[in-house]
N, C-alpha and C positions, 0 to 999 in steps of 0.2 A: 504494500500500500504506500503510495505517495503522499506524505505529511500535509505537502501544499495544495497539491490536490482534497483534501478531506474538508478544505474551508467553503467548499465550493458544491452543489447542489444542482441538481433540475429537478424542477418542479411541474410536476403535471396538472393543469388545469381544462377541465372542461368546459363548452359554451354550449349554450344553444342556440347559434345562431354565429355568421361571421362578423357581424356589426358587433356585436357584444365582447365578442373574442377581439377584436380590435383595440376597442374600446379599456380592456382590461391593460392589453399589452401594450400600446400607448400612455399608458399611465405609469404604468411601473418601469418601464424605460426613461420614462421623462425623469422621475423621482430617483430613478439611477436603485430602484429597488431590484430591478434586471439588466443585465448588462446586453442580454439578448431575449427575444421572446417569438419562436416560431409557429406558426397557424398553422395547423394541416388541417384538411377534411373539406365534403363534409364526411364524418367516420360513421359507421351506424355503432350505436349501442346499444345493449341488451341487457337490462338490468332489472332488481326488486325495487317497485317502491310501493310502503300501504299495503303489501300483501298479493299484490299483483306484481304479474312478469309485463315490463313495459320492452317498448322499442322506439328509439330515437336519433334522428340525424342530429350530429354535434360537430362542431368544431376542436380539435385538439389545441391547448396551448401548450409548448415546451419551455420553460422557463429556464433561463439560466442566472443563476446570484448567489451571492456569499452566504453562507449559512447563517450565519447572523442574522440577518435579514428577516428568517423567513416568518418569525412573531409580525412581525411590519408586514409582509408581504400577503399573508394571511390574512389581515385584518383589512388591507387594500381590496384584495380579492374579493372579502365578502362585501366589503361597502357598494363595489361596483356589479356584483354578480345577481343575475336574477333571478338562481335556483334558490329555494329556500335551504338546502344543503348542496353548496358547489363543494366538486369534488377539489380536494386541494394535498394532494400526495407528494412529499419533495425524496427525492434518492440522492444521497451521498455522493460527488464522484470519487472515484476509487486512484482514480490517474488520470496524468493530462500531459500534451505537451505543454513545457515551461511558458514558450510566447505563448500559448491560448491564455493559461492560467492567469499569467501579467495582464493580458488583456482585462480578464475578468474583473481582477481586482483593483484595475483603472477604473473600468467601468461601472463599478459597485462603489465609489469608494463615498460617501454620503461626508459633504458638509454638517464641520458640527461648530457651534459657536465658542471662542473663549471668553475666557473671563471679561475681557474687556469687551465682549461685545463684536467682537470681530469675525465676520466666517474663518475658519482653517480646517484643515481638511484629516482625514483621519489616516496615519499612517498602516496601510496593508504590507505585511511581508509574506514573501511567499518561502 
């Protein structure tokens, strides 16, 4: 297992719909809560709810961001999501190459304010 790799996650989000799925991963891009966020679908799925076997066209999101994150991410997900339980699954990565890694953790890396009121930025190592 890769140390620096272990900070780092994808997270599986479902939509129902591509507008939505959009909408999710635009936001947590912007917020630098993903450093990447891919759409596939639409996918079917087949699942319980209520005691019933349902089926339904969805959209996949792939989320990628710092494990940290994903309390914050989570809680983004649900504000914008319109399932009343979206699915919100993240998996550890295990390994990575180092540039992707770097990447990620450029791209995760969230403004936090100092003492003085000042943005500064939060040191990531990998």
């Amino acid at each position: 297992m890769d140390a620096a790799a272990r900070k780092f996650s994808i997270t599986f989000v479902m939509a129902a719909n591509e507008d939505g799925a959009g909408r999710i991963a635009q936001a947590l891009v912007e917020e630098k809560l993903a450093a990447c966020v891919n759409i596939v679908g639409p996918v079917r799925s087949i699942y319980r709810w209520r005691g019933a076997i349902e089926q339904a066209s969805e959209y996949m999101l792939i989320i990628k961001t710092a494990v940290r994150h994903f309390a914050k991410l989570e809680r983004r997900v649900r504000e914008l999501h319109s399932y009343e339980v979206p699915e919100i699954v993240a998996m550890t990565i295990a390994a990575g190459s180092k540039p992707y890694l770097s990447w990620l953790a450029q791209s995760t890396r969230l403004a936090i304010r100092s003492p003085s009121g000042r943005p500064r930025r939060r040191n990531v190592r990998l």
